[in-house]
N, C-alpha and C positions, 0 to 999 in steps of 0.2 A: 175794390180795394178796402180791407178793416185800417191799414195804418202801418206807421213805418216801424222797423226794427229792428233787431239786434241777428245775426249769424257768426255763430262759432262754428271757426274752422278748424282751429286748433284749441290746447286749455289757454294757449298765450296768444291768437292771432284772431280776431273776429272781425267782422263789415257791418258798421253800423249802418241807418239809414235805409235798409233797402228794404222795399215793397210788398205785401206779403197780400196774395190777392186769395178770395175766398172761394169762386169755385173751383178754381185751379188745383187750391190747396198746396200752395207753392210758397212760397218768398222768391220774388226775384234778384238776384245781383248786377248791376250795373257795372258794363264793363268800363267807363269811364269811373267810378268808385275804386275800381280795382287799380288804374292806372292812378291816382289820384294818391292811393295809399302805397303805392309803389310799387308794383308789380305790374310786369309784363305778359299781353296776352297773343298768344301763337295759335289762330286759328287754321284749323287743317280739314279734310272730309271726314275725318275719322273722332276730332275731338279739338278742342282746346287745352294748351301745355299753359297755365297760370305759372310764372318765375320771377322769382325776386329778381328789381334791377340791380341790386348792388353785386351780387355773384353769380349771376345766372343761373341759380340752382332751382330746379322743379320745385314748386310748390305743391301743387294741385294738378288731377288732372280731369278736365268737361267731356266724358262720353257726349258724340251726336246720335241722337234718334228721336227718331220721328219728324225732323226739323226744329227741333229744341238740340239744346246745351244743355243735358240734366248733370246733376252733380250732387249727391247724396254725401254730407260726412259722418252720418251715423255709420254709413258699412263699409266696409273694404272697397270698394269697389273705386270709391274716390280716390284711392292710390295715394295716402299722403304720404310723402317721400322725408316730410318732416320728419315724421315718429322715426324714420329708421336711421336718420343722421345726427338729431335732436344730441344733444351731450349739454350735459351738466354736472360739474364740478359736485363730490362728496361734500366739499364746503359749501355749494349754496344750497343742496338738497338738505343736509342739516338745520342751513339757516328759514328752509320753511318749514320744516316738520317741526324745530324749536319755538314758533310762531313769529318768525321775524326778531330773534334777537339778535344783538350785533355782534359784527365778525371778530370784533378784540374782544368779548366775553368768553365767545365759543371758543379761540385758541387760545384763552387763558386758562380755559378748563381741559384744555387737550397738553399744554404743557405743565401745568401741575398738576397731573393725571387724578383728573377729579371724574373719569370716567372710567367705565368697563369694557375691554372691547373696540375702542377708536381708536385705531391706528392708521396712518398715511393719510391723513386727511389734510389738506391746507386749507386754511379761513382766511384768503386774500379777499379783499374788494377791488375786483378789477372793473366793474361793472355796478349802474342803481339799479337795486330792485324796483321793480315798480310799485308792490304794495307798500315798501315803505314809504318811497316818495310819496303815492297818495294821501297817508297818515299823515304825512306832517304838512301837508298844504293848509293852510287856514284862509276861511274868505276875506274879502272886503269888507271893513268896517264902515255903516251908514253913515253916511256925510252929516254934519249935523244940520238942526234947522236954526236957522235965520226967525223965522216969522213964524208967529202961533196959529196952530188951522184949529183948535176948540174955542167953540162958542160959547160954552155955558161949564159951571159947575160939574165934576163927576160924568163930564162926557170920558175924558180920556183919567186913567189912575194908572199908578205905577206903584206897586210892592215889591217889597223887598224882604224876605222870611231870612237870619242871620242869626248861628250860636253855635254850640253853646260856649257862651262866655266865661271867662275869667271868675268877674265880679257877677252876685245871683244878687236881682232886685230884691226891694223890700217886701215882697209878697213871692220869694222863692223863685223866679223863674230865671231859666237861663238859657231860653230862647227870644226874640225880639219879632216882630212885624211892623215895617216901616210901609205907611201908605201917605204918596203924593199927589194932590191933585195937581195935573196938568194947567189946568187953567190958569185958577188959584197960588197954584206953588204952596197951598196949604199943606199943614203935615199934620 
């Protein structure tokens, strides 16, 4: 085994996590992974039928040979039933090729025809994009500390580079560098 990783099934649907062994030269998928992330698996002699639980609809489908489950998504052969039902609205195809801008810009500019060419398009959000959601997530803020762990002078420092300002010192400059020693609390 190199280590765990990523499988794209689709451009929207992938299996994190799963095993990728090196003489094989395979990634394995765990069928408990697959149920986990919600999807149904219908083993037969012939294959396994992978199906969404919320509609039933084919997802995938796992030729048997040789006593494996192989399943290739680079080729045809994996059947994905996705691409051929897949639909997406003229408004959000817009909204990715515009790179993510929002859906009351885009029909701002489709009704004061600030465009060439766009006609019958709607710009509802019925629906989050995903990559915007991820954009606007921000981390956890460090908790702060309590109690000093520097021992000495110039172990730990903190700068601050900040301009250009308003007002320019008396020798012209109108950038600043602000340096704190941690210990000290010196400036």
């Amino acid at each position: 085994m190199i280590g765990l990783g990523k499988v794209a099934i689709t451009l929207d649907h992938s299996i994190s996590n799963d095993l990728h062994i090196n003489p094989l030269g395979y990634n394995l998928l765990s069928v408990s992974q697959l149920c986990a992330a919600g999807y149904t698996c219908l083993f037969t002699n012939k294959g396994v039928d992978v199906s969404r639980r919320e509609d039933s609809s084919v997802f995938f489908m796992v030729h048997f040979k040789g006593n494996l489950y192989l399943v290739d998504f680079n080729k045809s052969e994996a059947k994905l039933e996705t691409y051929l039902v897949a639909k997406s609205s003229k408004g959000w195809l817009w909204h990715r090729r515009l790179a993510h801008v929002w859906m009351r810009n885009l029909d701002k500019l489709l009704k004061d025809n600030h465009n060439l060419g766009l006609t019958n398009v709607e710009f509802e959000k019925d629906r989050i994009c995903s990559a915007c959601q991820a954009r606007k997530q921000v981390g956890v803020p460090h908790p702060p500390k309590s109690i000093m762990t520097t021992t000495q002078p110039l172990e730990l420092i903190h700068m601050d580079l900040f301009g250009p300002v308003a007002y320019i010192s008396l020798e012209g400059n109108k950038y600043s560098l602000v340096i704190v020693d941690d210990y000290s609390r010196f400036t």
